[in-house]
C-alpha positions as CSV (number, residue, x, y, z in Angstrom):
1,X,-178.8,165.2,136.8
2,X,-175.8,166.9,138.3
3,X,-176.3,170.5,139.3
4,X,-173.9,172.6,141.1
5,X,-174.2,173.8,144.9
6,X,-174.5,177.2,145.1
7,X,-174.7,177.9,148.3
8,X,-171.4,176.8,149.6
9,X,-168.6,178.3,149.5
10,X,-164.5,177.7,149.4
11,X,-162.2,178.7,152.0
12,X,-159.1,177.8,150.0
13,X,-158.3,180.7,147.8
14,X,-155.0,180.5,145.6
15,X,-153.5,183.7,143.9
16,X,-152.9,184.0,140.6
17,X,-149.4,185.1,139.6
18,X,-149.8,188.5,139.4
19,X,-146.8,190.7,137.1
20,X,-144.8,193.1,137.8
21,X,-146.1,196.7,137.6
22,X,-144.6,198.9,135.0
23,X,-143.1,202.4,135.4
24,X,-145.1,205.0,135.2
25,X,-143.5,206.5,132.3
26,X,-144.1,203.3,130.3
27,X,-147.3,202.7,130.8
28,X,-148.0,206.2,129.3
29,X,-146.1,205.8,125.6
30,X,-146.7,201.5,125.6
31,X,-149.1,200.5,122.9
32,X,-153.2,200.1,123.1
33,X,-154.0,196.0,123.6
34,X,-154.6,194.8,119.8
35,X,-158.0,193.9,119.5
36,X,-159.0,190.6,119.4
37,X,-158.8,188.7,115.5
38,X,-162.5,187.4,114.9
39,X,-160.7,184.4,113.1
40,X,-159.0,183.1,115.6
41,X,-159.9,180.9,118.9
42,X,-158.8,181.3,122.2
43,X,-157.1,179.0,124.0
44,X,-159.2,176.2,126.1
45,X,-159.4,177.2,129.4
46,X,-159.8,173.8,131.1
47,X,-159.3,170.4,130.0
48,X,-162.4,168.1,128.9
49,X,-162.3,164.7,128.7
50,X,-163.7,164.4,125.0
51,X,-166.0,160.8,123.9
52,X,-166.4,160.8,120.4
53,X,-168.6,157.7,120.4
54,X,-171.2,160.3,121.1
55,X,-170.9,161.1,117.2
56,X,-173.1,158.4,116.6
57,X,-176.0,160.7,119.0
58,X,-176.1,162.8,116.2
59,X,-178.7,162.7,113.4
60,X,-177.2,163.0,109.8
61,X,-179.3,166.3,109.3
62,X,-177.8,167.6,113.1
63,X,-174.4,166.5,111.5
64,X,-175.2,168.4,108.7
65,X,-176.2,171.1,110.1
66,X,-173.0,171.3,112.6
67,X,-170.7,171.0,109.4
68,X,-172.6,173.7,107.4
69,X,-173.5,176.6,110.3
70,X,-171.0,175.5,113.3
71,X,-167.7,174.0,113.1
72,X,-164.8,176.1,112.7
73,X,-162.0,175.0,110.1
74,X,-159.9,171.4,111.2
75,X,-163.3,171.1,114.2
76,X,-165.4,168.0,114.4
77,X,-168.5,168.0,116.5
78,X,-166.7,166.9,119.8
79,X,-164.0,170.1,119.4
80,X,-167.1,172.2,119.0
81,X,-168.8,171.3,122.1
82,X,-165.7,171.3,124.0
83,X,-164.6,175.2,122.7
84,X,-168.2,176.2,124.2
85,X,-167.8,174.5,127.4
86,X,-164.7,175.4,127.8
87,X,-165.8,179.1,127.1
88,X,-168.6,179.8,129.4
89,X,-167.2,177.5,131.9
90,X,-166.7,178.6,135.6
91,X,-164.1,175.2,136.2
92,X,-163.0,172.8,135.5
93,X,-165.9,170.1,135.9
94,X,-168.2,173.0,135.3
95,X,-166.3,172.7,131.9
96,X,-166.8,169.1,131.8
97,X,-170.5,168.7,132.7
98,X,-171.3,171.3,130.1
99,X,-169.7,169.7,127.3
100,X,-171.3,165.8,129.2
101,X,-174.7,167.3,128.5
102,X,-174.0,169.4,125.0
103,X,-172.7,165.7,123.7
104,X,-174.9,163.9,125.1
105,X,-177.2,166.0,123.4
106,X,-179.8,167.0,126.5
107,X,-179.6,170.5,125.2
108,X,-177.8,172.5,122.6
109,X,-176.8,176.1,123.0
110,X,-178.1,178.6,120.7
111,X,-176.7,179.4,117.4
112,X,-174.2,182.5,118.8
113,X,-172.8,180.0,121.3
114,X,-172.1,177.5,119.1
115,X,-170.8,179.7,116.7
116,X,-168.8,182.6,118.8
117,X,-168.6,180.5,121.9
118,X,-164.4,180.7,122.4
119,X,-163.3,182.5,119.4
120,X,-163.3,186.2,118.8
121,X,-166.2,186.8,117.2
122,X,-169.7,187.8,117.5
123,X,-172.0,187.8,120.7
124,X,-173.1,184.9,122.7
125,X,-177.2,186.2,122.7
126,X,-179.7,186.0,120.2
127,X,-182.2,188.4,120.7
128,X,-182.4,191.6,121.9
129,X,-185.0,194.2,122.7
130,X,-185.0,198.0,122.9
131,X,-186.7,201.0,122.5
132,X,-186.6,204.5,120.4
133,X,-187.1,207.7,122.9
134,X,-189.0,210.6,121.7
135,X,-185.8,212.4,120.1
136,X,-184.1,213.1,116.7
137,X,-180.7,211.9,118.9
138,X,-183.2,208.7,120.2
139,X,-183.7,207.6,117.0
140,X,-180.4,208.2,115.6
141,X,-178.8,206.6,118.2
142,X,-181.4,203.8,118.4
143,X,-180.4,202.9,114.5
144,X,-176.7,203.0,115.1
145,X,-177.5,200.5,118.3
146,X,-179.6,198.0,116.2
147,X,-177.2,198.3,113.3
148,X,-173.9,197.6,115.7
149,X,-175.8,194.7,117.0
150,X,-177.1,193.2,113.4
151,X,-173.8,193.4,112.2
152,X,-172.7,190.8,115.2
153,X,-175.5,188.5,114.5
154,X,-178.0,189.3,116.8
155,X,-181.5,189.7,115.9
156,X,-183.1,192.9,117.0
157,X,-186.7,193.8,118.2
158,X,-187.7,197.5,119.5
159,X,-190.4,199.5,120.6
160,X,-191.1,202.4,118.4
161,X,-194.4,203.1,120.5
162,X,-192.5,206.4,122.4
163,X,-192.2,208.1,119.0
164,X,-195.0,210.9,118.8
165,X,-197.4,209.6,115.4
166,X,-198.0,211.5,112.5
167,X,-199.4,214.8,112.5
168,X,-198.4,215.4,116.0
169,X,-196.5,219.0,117.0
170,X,-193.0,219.2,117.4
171,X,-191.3,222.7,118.5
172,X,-193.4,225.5,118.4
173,X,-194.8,225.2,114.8
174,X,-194.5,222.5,113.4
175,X,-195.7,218.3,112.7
176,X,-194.3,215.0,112.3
């Protein structure tokens, strides 16, 4: 297994392009960036030299299961796996070893990679964990958090245990 070196690092650097600054004046009246269309797919950042013998890899459930939950509209299984290497990828080869080990099935991303990896959808986590302060606003705030997140496909666990318990005083007179 191939890992990356970490340690060293490049002398060469090479600049990217960088465009020409606007007037002041324009910047001021031009137009908010349109936000991103969650049905479309960004462009692949590097190129990945695709095998689609490693179809046969798959089982007919996995297959299944790719054409059911995962692949995007005109995608077959080796697209997929390219889109998310090519998404989280640092490079180049980072691009291609991550798509060599996604096809060559020695491990599969979780279901939000697979299925917002390089488009403009969704999160790439799975899980996530918070808690409610002790606080009208806490909780409030708390719900808006976990429903913001739900709504992107991310499944939510938090800690209720700073929330006073029933019967406890709040203000001067009165109880939860």
């Amino acid at each position: 297994m191939e890992f990356r070196d970490t340690e060293s690092v490049s002398e060469t650097v090479t600049e990217a392009p960088v465009a020409a600054k606007a007037p002041p004046e324009a910047t001021a009246t031009a137009p908010a960036k349109a936000k991103k269309d969650s049905k479309t797919v960004d462009i692949q950042l590097f190129a990945v030299e695709v095998d689609h013998s490693r179809d046969a890899l798959l089982t007919e459930f996995g297959k299944d299961t790719l054409k059911d939950r995962y692949l995007l509209p005109g995608e077959n299984f080796q697209d997929l796996f390219v889109r998310v290497a090519s998404a989280y990828a640092d490079d180049q080869p980072h691009a291609q070893r991550i798509y060599d080990y996604i096809s060559r099935l020695w491990f599969m991303p979780a279901t939000p990679v697979l299925s917002n990896g390089g488009t403009g959808r969704g999160l790439p986590i799975s899980c996530f964990l918070n808690s409610v302060p002790d606080s009208l606003g806490g909780i409030v705030d708390t719900w808006n958090e976990n429903v913001w997140l739900a709504s992107r496909g991310g499944g939510i666990g938090t800690y209720w245990g700073n929330v006073r318990g029933i019967g406890e005083p709040v203000g001067l007179n009165g109880k939860t």
